[in-house]
GULUM-695507 format. One record per residue (C-alpha): residue number from 1; residue in three letters; x, y, z. Coordinates in steps of 0.25 Angstrom, whole numbers. Layout:
  resi  resn     c1     c2     c3
   NUM   ALA      X      Y      Z
...
//
This chain:
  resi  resn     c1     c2     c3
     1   UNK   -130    344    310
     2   UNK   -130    333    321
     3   UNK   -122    327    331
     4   UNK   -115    338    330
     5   UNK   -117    344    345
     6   UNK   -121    357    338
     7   UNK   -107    360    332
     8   UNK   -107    368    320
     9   UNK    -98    361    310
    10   UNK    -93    376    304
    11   UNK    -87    378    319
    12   UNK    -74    371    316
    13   UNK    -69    373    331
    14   UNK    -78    365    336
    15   UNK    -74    354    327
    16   UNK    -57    356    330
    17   UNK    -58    345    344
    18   UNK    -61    335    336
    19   UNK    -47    334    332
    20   UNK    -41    334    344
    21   UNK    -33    325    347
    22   UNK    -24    323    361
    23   UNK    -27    339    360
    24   UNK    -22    341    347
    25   UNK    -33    349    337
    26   UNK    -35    348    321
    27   UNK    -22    347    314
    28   UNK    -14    342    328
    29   UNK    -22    328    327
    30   UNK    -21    326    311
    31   UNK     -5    328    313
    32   UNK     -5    317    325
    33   UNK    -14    309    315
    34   UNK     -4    309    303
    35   UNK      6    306    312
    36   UNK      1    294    319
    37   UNK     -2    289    304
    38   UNK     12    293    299
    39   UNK     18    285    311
    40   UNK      8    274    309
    41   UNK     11    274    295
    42   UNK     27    273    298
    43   UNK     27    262    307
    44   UNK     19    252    296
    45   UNK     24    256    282
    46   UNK     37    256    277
    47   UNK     44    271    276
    48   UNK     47    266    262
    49   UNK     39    258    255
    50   UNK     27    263    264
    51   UNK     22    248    264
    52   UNK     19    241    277
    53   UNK     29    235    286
    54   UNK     33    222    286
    55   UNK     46    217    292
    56   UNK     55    217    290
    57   UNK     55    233    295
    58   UNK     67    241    296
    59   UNK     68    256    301
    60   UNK     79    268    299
    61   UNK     84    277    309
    62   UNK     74    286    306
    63   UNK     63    278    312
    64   UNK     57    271    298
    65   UNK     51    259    295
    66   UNK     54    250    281
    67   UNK     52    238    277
    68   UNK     66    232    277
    69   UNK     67    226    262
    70   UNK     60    240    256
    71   UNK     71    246    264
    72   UNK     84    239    259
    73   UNK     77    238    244
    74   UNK     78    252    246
    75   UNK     92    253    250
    76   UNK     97    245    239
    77   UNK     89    249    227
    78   UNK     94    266    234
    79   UNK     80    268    231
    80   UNK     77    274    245
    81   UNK     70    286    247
    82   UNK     76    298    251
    83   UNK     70    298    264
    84   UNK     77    286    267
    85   UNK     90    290    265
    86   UNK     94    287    277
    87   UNK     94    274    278
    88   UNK    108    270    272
    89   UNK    107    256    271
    90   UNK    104    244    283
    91   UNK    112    250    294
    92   UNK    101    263    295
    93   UNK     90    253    298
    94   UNK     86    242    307
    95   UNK     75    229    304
    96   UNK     64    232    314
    97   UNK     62    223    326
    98   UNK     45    223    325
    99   UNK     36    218    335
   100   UNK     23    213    329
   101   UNK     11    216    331
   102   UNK      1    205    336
   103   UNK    -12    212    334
   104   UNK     -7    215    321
   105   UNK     -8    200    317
   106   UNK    -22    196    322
   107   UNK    -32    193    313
   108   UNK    -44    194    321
   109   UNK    -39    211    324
   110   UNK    -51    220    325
   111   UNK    -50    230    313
   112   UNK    -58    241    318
   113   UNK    -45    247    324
   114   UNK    -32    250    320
   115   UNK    -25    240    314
   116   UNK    -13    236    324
   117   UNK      0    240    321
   118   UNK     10    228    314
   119   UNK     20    229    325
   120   UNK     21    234    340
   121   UNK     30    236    351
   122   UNK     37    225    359
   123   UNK     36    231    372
   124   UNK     24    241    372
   125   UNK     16    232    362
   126   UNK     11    246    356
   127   UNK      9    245    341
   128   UNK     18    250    331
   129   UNK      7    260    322
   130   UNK     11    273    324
   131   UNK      4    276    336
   132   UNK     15    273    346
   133   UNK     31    277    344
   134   UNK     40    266    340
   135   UNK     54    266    339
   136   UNK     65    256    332
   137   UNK     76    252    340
   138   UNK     89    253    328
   139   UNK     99    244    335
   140   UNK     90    232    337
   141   UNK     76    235    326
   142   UNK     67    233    338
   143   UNK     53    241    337
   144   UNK     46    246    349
   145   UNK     38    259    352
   146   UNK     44    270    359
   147   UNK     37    268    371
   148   UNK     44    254    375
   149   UNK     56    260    374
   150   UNK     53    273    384
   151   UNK     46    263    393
   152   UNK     54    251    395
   153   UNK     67    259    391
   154   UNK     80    258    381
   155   UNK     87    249    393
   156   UNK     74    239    394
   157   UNK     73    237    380
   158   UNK     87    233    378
   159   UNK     85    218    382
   160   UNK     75    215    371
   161   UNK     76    226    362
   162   UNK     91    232    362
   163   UNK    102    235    362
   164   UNK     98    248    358
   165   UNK    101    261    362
   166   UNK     92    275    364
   167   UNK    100    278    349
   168   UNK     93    268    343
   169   UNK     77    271    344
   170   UNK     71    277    332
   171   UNK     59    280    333
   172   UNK     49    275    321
   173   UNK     39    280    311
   174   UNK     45    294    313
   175   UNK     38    308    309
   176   UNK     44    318    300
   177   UNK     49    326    311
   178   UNK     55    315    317
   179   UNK     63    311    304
   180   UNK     68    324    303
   181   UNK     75    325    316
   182   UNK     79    309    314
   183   UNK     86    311    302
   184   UNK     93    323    308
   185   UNK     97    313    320
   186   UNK    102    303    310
   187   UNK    110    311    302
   188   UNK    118    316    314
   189   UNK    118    302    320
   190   UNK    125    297    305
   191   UNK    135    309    305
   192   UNK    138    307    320
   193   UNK    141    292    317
   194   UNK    148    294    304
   195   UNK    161    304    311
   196   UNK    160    293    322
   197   UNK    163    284    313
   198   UNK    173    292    304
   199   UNK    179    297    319
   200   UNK    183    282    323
   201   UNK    188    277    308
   202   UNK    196    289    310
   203   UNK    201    283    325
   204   UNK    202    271    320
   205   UNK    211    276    309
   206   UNK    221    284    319
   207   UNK    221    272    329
   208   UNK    226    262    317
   209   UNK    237    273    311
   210   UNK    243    274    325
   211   UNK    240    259    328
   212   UNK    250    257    314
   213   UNK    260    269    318
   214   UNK    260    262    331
   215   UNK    265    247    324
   216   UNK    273    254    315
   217   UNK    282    260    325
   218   UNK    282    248    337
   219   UNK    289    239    323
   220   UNK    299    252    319
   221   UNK    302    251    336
   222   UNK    304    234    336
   223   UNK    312    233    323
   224   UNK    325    231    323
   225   UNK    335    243    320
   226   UNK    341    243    306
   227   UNK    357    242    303
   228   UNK    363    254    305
   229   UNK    353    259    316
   230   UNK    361    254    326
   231   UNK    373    260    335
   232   UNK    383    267    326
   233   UNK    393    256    323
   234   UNK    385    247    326
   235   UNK    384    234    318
   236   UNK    372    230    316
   237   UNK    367    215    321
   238   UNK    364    204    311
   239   UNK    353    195    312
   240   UNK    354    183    317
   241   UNK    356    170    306
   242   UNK    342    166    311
   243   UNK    334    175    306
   244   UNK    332    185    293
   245   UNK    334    179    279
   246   UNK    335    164    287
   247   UNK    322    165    293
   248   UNK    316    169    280
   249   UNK    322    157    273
   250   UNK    320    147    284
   251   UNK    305    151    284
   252   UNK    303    153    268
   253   UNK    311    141    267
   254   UNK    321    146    258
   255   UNK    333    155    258
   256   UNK    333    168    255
   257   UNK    344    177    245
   258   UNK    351    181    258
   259   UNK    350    166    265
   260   UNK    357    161    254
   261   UNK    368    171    254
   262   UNK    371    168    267
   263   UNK    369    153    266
   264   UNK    379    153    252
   265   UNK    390    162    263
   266   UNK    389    151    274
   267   UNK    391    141    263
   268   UNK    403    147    257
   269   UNK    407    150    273
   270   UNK    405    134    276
   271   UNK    413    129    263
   272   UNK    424    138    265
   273   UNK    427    130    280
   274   UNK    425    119    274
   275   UNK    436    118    263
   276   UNK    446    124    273
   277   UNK    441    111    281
   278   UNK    443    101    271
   279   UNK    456    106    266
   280   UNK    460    104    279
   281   UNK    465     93    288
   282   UNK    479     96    280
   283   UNK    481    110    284
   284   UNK    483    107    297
   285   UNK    476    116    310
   286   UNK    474    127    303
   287   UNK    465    120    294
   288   UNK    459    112    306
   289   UNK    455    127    311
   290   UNK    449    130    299
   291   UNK    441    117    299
   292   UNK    436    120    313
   293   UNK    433    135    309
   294   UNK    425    132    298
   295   UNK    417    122    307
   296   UNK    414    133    316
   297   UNK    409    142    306
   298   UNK    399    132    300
   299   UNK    395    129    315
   300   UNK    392    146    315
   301   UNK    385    145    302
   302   UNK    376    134    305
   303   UNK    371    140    319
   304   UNK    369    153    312
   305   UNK    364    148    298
   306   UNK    352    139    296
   307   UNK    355    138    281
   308   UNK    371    133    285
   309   UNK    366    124    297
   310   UNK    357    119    285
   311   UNK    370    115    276
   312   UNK    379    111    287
   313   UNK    368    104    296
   314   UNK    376     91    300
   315   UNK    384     92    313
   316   UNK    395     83    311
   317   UNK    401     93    301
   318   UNK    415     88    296
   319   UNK    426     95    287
   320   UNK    422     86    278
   321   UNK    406     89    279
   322   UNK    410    103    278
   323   UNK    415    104    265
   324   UNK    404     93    260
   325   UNK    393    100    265
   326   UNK    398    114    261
   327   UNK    399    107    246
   328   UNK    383    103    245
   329   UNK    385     88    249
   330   UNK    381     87    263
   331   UNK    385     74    269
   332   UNK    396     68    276
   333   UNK    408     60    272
   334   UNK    407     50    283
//
C-alpha cells in the first residue's frame, strides 16, 4: 500500500483518531460540522426566501434573520410560512443595525481562504459567519457577538449601543433545540403581557367609574336644595330678578316665554299707577299719595327688572311721563 505507516486499511480502529476533533470521535465531529454550516448558513441567507442578505435586515424574537421587504411581502400577501407564525406584524421584529465588514470589500482579498464574512462586530471586530455567537439587541437593532457583550458588559454598552436591558438580547442563527425552548419562552412571555395588559384596562376601568361616581356625587352635595326640601313651613326662597330666565334672555338677546310674562305683569303694574296718577291733581291727597305710591313702585321694578328699567330708563319720570311711556310713546311733554 504505502505511506501508510504499515496500517491495515480493514482495521477501522486505527482509522477512528482521524476524526477527532477537540476530543470528539466519528459522528461527535460531523454533528459539530453540520452545525457550524447551519449557523454559518443562518447568519448569511434569509430564513425565508434563503437568498443572501442584503439590508436592509430584520430579525424576530426567535433570533432570525430576513430580508426586510421579503418579510413584510409576506406579511401582507398572509403568505407566510407556518414556521413564521410568530411574527404578527412589525412590532415582533426590529431592522438590524450591521456593522460591515471591510475585508469583505477588498478587491485584492486572497482567495485560497474562507471568504470573509459580510459583516462583523463593532467592538470585537470578530466576523459574523457562524463561527462566533451573535446576538441582536431588540430595543435598539444593534448586532454584535456575544462576547462583547460578556466582556465589556450590559452597563458599558449602553452609551453607544443602548438603551437596552439583559431582556432584550437574542441570540442569532439559533439551533433547533434552541428554537424549541425559545418559542416556549415566547409564548409565555406573550400570555404574561396580554393579563398585564387586560389586568391595567381593567384598573383603568375601575379608577374611571369611581372617578365619575366621585363627580356625580361632589355636584348632587353642591346643588341647591329643591322646593319643599327645606324646613317644614318653610317657604322656599326666590331667586333674585338677576338671574334665571333674565340671564338667559340678556345672553341670547331675547326674552324668553316666562321673561315676557313677567315683563307684560310689570307693564300692566306701571300702567295702572300711572292712570291713577294722571286722573289726579283733582282728587285731592289721596290722589297725590297714589301718585307717589305708584312712583315708588316703578322705582322697585326698575332696580329689580332689566326689561322695566329698559321701558322706564329716564330719570326725570313725571305723572305725565308716566302715563306716556306706559302707552308706547316714550317722550316727554316738555
Amino acid at each position: 500500500m504505502g505511506g501508510d505507516g504499515g496500517v491495515i486499511a480493514a482495521k477501522r480502529e486505527y482509522m477512528q483518531s482521524c476524526g477527532d476533533v477537540f476530543g470528539m470521535k466519528g459522528g461527535m465531529a460531523k454533528t459539530a460540522l453540520n452545525r457550524t454550516e447551519t449557523a454559518e448558513l443562518r447568519t448569511k441567507v434569509c430564513a425565508i426566501s434563503n437568498e443572501v442578505l442584503r439590508e436592509p435586515v430584520a430579525a424576530c424574537e426567535l433570533g432570525y434573520l430576513y430580508n426586510k421587504d421579503v418579510l413584510i411581502s409576506g406579511l401582507l400577501n398572509r403568505d407566510l410560512n407556518p414556521a413564521f407564525n410568530h411574527i404578527r406584524g412589525l412590532k415582533d421584529i426590529v431592522e438590524c443595525k450591521l456593522t460591515p465588514n471591510p475585508s469583505f470589500e477588498k478587491e485584492d482579498r486572497a482567495f485560497d481562504g474562507p471568504e470573509p464574512a459580510r459583516f462583523m462586530c463593532p467592538v470585537t471586530l470578530q466576523e459574523m459567519n457562524g463561527s462566533h455567537a451573535f446576538v441582536v439587541l431588540m430595543s435598539t437593532g444593534w448586532v454584535m457577538s456575544e462576547k462583547a457583550t460578556k466582556e465589556v458588559g450590559i452597563a458599558g454598552l449602553q452609551e453607544e449601543y443602548g438603551p437596552f436591558t439583559e431582556d432584550d438580547i437574542v441570540g442569532l442563527a439559533p439551533t433547533d433545540e434552541e428554537r424549541e425552548t425559545r418559542t416556549r419562552q415566547l409564548i409565555t412571555k406573550r400570555e404574561k403581557a396580554r393579563l398585564a395588559k387586560k389586568s391595567s384596562k381593567k384598573s383603568a376601568r375601575r379608577e374611571k367609574t369611581a372617578a365619575s361616581a366621585k363627580a356625580g356625587a361632589t355636584k348632587s352635595s353642591s346643588s341647591p336644595p329643591s322646593a319643599g326640601a327645606g324646613v317644614i313651613g318653610e317657604q322656599p326662597s326666590k331667586p333674585s330678578a338677576s338671574t334665571g330666565d333674565e340671564a338667559q334672555e340678556d345672553a341670547a338677546g331675547g326674552e324668553s316665554k316666562k321673561g315676557k310674562k313677567r315683563r307684560r305683569a310689570l307693564e300692566k303694574e306701571a300702567a295702572s299707577a300711572a292712570a291713577v296718577a294722571a286722573n289726579g291733581a283733582s282728587a285731592g291727597p289721596n290722589s297725590a299719595r297714589l301718585a307717589g305710591a305708584a312712583a315708588e313702585a316703578v322705582k322697585k321694578n326698575k332696580e329689580a327688572s332689566k326689561v322695566y328699567a329698559s321701558l322706564f330708563g329716564k330719570k326725570d319720570v313725571s305723572n305725565e311721563h308716566l302715563f306716556i311711556a306706559t302707552a308706547g310713546h316714550r317722550y316727554n311733554l316738555g
